[in-house]
ZAZA-157287 format. One record per atom (N, C-alpha, C): residue number from 1; atom name; x, y, z. Coordinates in nm, 3 decimals. Example, Ala and Ser with C-alpha at 12.3 -4.5 7.8 and 13.67 -1.06 7.14 Angstrom:
BEGIN
[1; 'N'; [1.319; -0.569; 0.780]]
[1; 'CA'; [1.230; -0.450; 0.780]]
[1; 'C'; [1.320; -0.330; 0.780]]
[2; 'N'; [1.285; -0.225; 0.708]]
[2; 'CA'; [1.367; -0.106; 0.714]]
[2; 'C'; [1.290; 0.003; 0.787]]
//
This chain:
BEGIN
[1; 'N'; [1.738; 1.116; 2.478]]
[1; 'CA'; [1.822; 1.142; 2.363]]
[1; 'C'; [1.759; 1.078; 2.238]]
[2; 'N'; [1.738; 1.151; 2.128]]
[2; 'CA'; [1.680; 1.076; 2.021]]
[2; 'C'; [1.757; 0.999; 1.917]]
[3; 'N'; [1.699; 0.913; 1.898]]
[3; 'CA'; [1.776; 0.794; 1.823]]
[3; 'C'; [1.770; 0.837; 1.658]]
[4; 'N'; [1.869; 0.840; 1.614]]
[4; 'CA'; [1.906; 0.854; 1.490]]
[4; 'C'; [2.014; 0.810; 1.400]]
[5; 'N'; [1.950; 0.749; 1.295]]
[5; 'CA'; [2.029; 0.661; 1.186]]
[5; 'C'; [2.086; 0.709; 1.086]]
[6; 'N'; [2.224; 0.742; 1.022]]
[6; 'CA'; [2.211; 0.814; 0.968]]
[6; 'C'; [2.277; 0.668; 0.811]]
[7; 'N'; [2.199; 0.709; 0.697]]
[7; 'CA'; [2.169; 0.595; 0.570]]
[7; 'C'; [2.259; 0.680; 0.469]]
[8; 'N'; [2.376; 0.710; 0.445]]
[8; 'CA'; [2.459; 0.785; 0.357]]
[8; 'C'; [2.480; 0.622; 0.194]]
[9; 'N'; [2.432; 0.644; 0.092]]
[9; 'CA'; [2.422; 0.609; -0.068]]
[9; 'C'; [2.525; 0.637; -0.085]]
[10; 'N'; [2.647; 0.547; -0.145]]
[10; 'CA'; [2.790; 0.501; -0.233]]
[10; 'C'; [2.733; 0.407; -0.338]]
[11; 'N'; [2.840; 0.399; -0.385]]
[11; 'CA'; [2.880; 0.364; -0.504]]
[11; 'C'; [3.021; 0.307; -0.509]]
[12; 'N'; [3.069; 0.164; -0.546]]
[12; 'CA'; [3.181; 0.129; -0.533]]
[12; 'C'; [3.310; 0.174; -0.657]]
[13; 'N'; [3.393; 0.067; -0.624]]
[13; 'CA'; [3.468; 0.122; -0.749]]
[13; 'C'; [3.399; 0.077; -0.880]]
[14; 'N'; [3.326; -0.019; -0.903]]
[14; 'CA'; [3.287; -0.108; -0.999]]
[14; 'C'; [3.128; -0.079; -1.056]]
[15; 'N'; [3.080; 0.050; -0.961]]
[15; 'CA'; [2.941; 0.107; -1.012]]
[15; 'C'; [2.812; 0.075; -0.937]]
[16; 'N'; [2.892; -0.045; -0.812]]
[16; 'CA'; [2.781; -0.087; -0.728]]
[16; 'C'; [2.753; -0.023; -0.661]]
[17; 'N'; [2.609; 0.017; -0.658]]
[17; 'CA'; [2.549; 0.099; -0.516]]
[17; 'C'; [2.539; 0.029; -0.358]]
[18; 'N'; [2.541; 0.051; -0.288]]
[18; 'CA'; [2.554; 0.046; -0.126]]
[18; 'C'; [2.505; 0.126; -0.036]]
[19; 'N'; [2.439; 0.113; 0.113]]
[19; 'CA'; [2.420; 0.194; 0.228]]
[19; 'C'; [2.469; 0.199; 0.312]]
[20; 'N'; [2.566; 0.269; 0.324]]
[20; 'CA'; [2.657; 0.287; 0.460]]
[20; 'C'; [2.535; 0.310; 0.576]]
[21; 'N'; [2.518; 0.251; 0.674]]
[21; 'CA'; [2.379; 0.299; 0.779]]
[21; 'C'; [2.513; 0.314; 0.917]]
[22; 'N'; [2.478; 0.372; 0.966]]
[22; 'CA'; [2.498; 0.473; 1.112]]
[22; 'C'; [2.413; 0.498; 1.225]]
[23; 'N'; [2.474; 0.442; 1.344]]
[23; 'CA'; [2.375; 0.456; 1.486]]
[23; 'C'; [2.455; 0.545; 1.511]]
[24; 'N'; [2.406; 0.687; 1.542]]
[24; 'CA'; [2.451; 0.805; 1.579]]
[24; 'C'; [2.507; 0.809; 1.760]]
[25; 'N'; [2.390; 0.703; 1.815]]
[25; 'CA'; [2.395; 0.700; 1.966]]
[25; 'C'; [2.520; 0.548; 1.997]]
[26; 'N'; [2.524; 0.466; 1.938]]
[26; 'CA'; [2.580; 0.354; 1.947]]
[26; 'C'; [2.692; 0.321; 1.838]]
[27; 'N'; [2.769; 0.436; 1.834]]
[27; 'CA'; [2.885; 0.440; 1.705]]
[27; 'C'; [2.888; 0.320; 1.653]]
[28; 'N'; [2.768; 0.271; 1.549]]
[28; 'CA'; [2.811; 0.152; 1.471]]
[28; 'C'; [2.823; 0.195; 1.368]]
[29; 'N'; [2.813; 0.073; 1.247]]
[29; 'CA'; [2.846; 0.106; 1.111]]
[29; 'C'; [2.787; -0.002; 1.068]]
[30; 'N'; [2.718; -0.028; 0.960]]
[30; 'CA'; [2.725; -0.144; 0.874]]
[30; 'C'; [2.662; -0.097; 0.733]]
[31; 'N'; [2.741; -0.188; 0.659]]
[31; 'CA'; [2.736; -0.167; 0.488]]
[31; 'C'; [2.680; -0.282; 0.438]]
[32; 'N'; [2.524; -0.221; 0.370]]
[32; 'CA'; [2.432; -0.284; 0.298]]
[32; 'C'; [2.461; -0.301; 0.160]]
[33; 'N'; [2.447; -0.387; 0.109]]
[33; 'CA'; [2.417; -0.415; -0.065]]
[33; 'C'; [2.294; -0.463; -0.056]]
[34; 'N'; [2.169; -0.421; -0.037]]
[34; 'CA'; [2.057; -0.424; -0.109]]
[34; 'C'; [1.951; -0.401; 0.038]]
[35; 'N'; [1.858; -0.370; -0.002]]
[35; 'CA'; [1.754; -0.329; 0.118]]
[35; 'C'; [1.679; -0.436; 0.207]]
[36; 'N'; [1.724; -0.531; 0.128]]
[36; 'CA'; [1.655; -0.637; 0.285]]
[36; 'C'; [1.763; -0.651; 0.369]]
[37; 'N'; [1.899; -0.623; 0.331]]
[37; 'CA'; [2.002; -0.623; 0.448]]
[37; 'C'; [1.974; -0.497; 0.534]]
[38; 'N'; [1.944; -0.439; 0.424]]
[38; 'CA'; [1.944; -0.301; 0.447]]
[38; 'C'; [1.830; -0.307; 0.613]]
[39; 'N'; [1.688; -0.346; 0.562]]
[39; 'CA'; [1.609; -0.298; 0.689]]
[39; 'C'; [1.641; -0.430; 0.810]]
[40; 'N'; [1.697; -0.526; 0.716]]
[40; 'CA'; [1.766; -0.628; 0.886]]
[40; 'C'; [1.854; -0.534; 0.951]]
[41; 'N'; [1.910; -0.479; 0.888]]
[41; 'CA'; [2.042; -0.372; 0.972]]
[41; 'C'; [1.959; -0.294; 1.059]]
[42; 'N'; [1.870; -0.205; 1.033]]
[42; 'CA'; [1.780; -0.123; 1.091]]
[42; 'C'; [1.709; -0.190; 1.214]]
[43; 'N'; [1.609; -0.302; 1.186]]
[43; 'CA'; [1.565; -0.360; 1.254]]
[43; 'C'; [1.679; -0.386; 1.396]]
[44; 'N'; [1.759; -0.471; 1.317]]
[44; 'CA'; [1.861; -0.470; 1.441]]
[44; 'C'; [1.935; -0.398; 1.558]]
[45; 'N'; [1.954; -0.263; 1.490]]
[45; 'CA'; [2.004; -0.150; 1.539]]
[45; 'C'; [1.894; -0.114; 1.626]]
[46; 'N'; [1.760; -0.102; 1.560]]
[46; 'CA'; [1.645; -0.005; 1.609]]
[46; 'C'; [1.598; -0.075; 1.739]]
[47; 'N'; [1.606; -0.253; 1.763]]
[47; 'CA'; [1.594; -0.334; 1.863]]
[47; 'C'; [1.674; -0.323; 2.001]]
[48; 'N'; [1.819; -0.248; 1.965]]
[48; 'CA'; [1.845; -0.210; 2.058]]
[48; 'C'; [1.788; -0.073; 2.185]]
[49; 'N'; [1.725; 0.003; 2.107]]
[49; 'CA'; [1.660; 0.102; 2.160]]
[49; 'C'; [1.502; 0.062; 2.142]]
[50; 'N'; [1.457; -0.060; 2.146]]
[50; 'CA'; [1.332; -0.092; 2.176]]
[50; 'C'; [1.217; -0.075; 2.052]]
[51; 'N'; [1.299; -0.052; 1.921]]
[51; 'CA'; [1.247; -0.034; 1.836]]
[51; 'C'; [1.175; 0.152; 1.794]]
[52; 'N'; [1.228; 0.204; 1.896]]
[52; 'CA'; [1.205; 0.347; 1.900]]
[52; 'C'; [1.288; 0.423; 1.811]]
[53; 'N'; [1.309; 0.455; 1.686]]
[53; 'CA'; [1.343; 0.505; 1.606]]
[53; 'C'; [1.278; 0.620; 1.537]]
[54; 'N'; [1.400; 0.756; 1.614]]
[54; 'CA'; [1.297; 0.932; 1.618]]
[54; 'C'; [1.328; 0.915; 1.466]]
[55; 'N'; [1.454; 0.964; 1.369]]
[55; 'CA'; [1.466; 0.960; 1.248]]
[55; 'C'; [1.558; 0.868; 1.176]]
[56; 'N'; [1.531; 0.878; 1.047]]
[56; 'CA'; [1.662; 0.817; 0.941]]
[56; 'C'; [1.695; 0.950; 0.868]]
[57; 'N'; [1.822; 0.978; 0.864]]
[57; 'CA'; [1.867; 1.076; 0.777]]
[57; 'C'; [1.934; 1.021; 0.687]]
[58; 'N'; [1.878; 1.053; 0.535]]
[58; 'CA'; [1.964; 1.006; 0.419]]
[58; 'C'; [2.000; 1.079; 0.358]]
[59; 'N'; [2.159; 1.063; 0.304]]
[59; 'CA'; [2.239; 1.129; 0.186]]
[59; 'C'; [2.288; 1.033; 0.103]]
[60; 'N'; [2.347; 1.160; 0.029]]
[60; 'CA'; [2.426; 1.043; -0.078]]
[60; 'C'; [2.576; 1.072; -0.153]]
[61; 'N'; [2.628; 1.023; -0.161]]
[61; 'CA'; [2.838; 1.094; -0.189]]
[61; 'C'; [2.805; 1.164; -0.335]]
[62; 'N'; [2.867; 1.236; -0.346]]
[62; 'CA'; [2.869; 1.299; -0.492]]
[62; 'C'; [2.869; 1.220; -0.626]]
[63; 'N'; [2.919; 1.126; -0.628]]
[63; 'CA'; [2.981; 1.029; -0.749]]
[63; 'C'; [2.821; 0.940; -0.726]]
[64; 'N'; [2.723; 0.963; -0.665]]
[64; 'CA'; [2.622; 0.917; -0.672]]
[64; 'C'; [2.554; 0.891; -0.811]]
[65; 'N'; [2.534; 0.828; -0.953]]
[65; 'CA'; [2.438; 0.946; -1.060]]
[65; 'C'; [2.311; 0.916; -1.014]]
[66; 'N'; [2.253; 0.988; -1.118]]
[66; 'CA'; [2.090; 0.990; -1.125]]
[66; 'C'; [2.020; 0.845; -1.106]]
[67; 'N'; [2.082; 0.812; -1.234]]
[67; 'CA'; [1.968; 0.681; -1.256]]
[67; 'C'; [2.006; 0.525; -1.158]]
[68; 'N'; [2.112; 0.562; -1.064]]
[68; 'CA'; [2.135; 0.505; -0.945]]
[68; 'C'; [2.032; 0.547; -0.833]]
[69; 'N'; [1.998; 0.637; -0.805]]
[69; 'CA'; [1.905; 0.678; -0.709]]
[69; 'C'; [1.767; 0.642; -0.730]]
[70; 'N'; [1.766; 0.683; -0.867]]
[70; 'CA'; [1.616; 0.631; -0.974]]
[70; 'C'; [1.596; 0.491; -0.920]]
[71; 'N'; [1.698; 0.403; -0.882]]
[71; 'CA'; [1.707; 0.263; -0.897]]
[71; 'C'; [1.674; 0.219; -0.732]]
[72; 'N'; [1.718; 0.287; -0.651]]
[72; 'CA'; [1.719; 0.254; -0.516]]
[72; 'C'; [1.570; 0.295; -0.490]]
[73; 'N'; [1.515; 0.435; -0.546]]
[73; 'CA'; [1.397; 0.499; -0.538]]
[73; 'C'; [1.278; 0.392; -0.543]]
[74; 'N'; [1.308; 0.271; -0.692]]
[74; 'CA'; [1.194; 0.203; -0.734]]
[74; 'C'; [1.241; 0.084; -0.647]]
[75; 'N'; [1.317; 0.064; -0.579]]
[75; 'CA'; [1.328; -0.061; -0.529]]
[75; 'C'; [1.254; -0.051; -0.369]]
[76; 'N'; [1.320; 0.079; -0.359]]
[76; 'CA'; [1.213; 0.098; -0.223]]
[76; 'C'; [1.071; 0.131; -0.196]]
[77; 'N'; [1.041; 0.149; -0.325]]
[77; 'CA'; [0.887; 0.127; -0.326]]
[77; 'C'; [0.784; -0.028; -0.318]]
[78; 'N'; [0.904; -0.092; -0.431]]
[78; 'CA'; [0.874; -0.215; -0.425]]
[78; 'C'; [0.908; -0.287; -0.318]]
[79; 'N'; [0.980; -0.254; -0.214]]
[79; 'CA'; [1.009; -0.311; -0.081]]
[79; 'C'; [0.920; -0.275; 0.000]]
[80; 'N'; [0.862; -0.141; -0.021]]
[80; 'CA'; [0.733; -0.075; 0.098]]
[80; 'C'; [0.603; -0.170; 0.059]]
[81; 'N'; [0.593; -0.201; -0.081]]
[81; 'CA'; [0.466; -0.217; -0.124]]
[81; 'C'; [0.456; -0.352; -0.041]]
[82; 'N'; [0.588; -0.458; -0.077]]
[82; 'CA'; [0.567; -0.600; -0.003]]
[82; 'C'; [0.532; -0.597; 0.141]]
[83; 'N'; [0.610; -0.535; 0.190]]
[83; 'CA'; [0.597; -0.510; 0.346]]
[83; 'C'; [0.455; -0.493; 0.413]]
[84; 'N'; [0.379; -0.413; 0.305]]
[84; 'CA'; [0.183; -0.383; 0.354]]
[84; 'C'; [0.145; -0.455; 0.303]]
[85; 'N'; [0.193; -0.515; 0.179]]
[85; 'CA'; [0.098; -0.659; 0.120]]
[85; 'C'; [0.132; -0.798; 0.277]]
[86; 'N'; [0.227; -0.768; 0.320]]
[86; 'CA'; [0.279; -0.867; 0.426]]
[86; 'C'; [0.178; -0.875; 0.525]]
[87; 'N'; [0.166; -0.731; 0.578]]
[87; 'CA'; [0.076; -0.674; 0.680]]
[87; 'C'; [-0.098; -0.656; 0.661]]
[88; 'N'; [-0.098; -0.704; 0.525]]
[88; 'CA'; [-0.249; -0.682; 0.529]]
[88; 'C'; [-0.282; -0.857; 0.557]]
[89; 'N'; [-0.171; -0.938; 0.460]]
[89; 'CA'; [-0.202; -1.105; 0.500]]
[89; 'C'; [-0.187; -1.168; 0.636]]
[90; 'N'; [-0.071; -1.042; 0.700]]
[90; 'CA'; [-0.078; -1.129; 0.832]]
[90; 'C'; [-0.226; -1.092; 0.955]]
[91; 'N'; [-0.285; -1.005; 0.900]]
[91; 'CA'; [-0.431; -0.969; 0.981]]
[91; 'C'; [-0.531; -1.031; 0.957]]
[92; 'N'; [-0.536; -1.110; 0.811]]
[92; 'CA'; [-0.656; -1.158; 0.781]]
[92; 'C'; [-0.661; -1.326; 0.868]]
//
């Protein structure tokens, strides 16, 4: 059975963005405010199935705007970028 996460983008009452994340196989739930919770959640989840993780499916609620996504967009770049800067220091 393939393992899948599903990462649905809110927005609170107050304008804060959030990741609702979802184990499709292990009916959980947990709600992120910012992406290092964010990939501890993952990590965690994904540890239960041995770290075998087939997909992440992401959406996002309507009341989403633009320059909220814009915002999660550049943060997750800057989270990817640390992560290989991590991985290139931990080889040397």
């Amino acid at each position: 059975m393939a393992v899948i996460f599903e990462s649905l983008i809110k927005v609170d009452e107050e304008g804060k963005w959030f990741i609702e994340l979802s184990d499709s196989l292990g009916d959980r739930t947990a709600i992120c405010y910012d992406l290092d919770e964010y990939s501890q959640r993952v990590e965690d989840f994904g540890g239960d199935y041995g770290g075998n993780i087939d997909e992440v499916r992401w959406s996002k609620d309507e009341n989403v705007p633009p320059h909220t996504m814009d915002e999660i967009r550049l943060e997750m770049s800057r989270h990817q970028e640390d992560i290989e800067k991590n991985k290139a220091e931990n080889q040397n």
